[in-house]
Backbone atoms as SQL, in Angstrom:
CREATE TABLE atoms (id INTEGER PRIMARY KEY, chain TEXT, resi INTEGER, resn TEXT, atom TEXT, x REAL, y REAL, z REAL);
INSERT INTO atoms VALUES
  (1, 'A', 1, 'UNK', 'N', 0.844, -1.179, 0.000),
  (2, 'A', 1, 'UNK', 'CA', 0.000, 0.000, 0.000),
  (3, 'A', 1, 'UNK', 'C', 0.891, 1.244, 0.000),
  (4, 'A', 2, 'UNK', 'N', 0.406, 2.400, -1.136),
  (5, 'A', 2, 'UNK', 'CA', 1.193, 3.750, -1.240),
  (6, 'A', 2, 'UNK', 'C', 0.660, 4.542, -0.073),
  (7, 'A', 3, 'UNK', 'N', 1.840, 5.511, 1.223),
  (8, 'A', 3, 'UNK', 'CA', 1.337, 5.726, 2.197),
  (9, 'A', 3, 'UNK', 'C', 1.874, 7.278, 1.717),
  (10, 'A', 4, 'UNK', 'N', 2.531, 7.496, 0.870),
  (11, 'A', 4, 'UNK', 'CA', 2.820, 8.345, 0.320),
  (12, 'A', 4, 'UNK', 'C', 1.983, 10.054, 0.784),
  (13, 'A', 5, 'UNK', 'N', 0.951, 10.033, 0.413),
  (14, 'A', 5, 'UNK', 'CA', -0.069, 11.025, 0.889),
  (15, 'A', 5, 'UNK', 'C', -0.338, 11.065, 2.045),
  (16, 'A', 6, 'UNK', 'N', -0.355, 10.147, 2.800),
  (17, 'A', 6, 'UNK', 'CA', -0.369, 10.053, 4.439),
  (18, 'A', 6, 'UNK', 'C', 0.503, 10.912, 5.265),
  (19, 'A', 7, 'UNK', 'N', 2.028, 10.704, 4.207),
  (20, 'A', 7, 'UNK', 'CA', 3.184, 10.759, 5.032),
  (21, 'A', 7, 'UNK', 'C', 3.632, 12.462, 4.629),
  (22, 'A', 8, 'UNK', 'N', 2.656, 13.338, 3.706),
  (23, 'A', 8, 'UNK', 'CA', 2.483, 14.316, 3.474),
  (24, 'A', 8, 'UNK', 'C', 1.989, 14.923, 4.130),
  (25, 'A', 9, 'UNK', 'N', 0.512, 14.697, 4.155),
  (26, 'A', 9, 'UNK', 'CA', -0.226, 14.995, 5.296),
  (27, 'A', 9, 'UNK', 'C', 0.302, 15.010, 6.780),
  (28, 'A', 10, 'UNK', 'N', 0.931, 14.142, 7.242),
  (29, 'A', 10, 'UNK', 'CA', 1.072, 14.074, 8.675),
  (30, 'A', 10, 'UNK', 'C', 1.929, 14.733, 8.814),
  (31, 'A', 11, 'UNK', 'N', 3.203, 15.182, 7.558),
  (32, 'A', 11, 'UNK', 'CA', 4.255, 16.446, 8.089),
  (33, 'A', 11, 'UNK', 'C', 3.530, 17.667, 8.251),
  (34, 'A', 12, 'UNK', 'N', 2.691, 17.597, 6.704),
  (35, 'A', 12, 'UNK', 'CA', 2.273, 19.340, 6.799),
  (36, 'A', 12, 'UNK', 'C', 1.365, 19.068, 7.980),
  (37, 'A', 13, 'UNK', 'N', 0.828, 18.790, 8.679),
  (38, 'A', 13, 'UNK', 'CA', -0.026, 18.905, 9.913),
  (39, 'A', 13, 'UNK', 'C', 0.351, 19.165, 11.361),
  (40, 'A', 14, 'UNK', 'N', 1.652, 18.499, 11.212),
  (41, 'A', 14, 'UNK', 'CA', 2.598, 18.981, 12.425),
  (42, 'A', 14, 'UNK', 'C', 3.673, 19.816, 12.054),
  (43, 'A', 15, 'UNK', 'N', 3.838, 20.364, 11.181),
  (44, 'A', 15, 'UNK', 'CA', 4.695, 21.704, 10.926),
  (45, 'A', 15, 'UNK', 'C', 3.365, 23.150, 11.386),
  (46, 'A', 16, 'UNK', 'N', 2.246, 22.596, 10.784),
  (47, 'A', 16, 'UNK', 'CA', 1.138, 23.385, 10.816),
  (48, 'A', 16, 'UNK', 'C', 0.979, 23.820, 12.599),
  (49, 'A', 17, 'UNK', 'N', 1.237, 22.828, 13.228),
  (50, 'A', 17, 'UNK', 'CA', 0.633, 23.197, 14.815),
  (51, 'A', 17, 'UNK', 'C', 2.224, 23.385, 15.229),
  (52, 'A', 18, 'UNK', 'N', 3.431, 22.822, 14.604),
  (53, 'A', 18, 'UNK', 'CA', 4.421, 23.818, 15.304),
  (54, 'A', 18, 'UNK', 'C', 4.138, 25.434, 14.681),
  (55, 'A', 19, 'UNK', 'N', 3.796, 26.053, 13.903),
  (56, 'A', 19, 'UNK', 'CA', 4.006, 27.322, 13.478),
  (57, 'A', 19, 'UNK', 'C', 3.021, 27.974, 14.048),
  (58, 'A', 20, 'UNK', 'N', 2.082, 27.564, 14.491),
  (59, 'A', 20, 'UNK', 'CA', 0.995, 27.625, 15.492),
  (60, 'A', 20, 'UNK', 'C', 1.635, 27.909, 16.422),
  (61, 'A', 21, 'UNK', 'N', 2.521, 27.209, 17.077),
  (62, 'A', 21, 'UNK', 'CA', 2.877, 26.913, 18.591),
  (63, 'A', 21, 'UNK', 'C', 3.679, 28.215, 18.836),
  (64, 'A', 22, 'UNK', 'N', 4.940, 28.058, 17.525),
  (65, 'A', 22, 'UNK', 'CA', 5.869, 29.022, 17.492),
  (66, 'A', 22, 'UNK', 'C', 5.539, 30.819, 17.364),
  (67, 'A', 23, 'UNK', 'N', 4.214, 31.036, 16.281),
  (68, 'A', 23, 'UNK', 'CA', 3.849, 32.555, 16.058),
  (69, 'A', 23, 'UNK', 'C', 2.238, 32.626, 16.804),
  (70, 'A', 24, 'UNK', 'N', 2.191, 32.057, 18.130),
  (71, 'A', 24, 'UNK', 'CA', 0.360, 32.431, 18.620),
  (72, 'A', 24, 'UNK', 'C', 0.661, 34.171, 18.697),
  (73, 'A', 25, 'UNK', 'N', 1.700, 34.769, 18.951),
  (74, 'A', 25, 'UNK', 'CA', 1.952, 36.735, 19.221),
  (75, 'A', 25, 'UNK', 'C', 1.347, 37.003, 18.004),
  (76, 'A', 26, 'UNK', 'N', 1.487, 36.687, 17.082),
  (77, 'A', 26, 'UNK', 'CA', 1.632, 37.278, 15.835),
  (78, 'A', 26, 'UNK', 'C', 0.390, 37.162, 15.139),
  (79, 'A', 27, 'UNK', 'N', -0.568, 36.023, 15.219),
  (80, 'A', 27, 'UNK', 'CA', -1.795, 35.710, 14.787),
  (81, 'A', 27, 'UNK', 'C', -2.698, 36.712, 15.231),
  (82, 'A', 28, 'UNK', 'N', -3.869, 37.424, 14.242),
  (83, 'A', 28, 'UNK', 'CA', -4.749, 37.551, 14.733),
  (84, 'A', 28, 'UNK', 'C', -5.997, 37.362, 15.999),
  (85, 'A', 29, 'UNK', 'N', -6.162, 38.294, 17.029),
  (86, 'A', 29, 'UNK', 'CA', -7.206, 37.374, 17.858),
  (87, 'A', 29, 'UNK', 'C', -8.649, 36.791, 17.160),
  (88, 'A', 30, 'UNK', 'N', -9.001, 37.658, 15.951),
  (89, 'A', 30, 'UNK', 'CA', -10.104, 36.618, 15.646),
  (90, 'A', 30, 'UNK', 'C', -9.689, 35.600, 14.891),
  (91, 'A', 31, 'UNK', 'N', -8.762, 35.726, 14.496),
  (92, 'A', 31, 'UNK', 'CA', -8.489, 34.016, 13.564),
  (93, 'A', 31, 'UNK', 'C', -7.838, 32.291, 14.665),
  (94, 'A', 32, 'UNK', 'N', -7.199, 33.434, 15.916),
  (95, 'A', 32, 'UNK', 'CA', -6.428, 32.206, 16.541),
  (96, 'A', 32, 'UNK', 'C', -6.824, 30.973, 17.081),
  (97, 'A', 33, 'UNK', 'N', -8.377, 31.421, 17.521),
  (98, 'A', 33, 'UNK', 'CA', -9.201, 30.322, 17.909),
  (99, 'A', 33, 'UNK', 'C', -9.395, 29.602, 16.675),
  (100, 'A', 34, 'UNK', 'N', -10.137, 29.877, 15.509),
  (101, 'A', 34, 'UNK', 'CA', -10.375, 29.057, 14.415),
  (102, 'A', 34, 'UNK', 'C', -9.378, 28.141, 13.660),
  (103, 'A', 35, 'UNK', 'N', -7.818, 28.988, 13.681),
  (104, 'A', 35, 'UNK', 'CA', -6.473, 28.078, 13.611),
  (105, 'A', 35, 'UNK', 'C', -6.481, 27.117, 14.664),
  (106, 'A', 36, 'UNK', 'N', -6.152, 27.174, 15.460),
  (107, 'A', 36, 'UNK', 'CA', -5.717, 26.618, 16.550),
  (108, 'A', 36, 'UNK', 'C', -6.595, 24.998, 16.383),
  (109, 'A', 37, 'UNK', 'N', -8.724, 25.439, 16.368),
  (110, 'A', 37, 'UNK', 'CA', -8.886, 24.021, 16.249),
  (111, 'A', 37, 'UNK', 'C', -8.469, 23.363, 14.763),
  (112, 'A', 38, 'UNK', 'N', -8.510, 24.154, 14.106),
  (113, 'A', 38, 'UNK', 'CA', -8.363, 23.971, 12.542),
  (114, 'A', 38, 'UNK', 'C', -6.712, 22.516, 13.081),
  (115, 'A', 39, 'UNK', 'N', -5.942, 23.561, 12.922),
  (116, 'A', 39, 'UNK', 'CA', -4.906, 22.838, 13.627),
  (117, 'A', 39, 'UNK', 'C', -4.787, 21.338, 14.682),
  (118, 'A', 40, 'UNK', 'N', -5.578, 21.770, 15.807),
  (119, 'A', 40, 'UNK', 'CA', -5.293, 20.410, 16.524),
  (120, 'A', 40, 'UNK', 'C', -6.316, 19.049, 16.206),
  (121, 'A', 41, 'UNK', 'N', -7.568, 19.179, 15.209),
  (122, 'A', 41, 'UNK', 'CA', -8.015, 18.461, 14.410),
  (123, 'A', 41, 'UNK', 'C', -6.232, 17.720, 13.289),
  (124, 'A', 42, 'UNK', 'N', -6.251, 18.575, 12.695),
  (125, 'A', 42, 'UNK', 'CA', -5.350, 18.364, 12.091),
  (126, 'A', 42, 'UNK', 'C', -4.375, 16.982, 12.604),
  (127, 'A', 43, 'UNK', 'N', -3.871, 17.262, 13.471),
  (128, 'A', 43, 'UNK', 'CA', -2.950, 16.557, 14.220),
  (129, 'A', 43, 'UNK', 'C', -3.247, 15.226, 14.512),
  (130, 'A', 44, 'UNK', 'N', -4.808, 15.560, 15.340),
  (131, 'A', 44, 'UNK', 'CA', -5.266, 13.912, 15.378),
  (132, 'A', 44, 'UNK', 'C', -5.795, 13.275, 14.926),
  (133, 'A', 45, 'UNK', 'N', -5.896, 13.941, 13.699),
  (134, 'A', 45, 'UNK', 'CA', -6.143, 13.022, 12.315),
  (135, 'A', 45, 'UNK', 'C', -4.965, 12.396, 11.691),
  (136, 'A', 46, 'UNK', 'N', -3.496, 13.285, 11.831),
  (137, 'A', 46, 'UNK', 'CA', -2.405, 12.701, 11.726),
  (138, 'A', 46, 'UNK', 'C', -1.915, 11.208, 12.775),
  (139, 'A', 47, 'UNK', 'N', -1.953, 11.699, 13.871),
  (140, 'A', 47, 'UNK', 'CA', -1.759, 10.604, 14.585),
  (141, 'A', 47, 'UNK', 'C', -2.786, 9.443, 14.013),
  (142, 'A', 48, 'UNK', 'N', -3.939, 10.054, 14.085),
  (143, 'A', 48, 'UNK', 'CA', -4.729, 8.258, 13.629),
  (144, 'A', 48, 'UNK', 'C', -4.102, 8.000, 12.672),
  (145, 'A', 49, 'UNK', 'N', -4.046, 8.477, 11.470),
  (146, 'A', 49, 'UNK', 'CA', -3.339, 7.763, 10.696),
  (147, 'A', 49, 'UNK', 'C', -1.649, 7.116, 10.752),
  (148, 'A', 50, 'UNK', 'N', -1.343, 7.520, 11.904),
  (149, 'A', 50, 'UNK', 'CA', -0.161, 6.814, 12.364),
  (150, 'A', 50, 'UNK', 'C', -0.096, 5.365, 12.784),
  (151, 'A', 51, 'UNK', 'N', -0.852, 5.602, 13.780),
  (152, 'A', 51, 'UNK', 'CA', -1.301, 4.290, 14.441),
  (153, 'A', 51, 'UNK', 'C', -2.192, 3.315, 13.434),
  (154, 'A', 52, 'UNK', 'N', -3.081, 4.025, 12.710),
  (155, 'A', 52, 'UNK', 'CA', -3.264, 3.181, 11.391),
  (156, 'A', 52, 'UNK', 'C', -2.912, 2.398, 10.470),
  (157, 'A', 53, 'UNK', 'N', -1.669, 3.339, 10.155),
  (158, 'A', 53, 'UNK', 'CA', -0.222, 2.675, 9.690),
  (159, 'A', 53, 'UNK', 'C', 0.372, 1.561, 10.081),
  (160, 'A', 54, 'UNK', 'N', 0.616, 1.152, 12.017),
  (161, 'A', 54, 'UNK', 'CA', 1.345, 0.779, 12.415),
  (162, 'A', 54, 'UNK', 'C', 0.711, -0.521, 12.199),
  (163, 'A', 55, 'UNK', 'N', -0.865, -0.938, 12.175),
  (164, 'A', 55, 'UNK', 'CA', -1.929, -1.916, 12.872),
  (165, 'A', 55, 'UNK', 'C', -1.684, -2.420, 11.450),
  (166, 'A', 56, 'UNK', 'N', -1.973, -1.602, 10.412),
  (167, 'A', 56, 'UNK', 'CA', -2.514, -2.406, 9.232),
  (168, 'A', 56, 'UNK', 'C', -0.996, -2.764, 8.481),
  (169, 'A', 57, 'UNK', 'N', 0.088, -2.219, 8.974),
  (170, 'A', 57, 'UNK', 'CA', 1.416, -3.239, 8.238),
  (171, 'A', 57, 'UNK', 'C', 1.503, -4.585, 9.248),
  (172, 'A', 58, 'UNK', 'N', 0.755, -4.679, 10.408),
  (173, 'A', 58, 'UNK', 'CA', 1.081, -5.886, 10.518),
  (174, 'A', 58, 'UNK', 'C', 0.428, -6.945, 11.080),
  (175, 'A', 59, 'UNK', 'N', -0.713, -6.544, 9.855),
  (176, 'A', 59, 'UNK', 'CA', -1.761, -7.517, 10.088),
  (177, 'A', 59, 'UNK', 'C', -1.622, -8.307, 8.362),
  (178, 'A', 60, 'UNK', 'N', -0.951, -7.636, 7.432),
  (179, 'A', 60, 'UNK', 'CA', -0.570, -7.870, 6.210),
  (180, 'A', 60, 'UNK', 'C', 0.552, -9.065, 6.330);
């Protein structure tokens, strides 16, 4: 299985909530809330698909 897009996704998603982490001064107050969940959705959609990863290589 190509995980290829996965493994895209799960960088840009955690670069996404480090730049988050790193510029919250700099963000807008009305946008930071809407980033922020935007963002930590993000993430644990990455992680599932981590652990997704891990279950279904080794059940193959």
């Amino acid at each position: 299985m190509d995980y290829t897009n996965a493994v895209i996704f799960i960088i840009l998603a955690f670069s996404l909530g480090f730049i988050m982490i790193m510029n919250r001064d700099r963000i807008p107050t009305q946008l930071r809330r809407g980033m922020a969940l935007i963002a930590a959705v993000m993430v644990l959609f990455a992680f599932y698909l981590i652990v997704y990863s891990f279950l279904s290589s080794g059940s193959s």
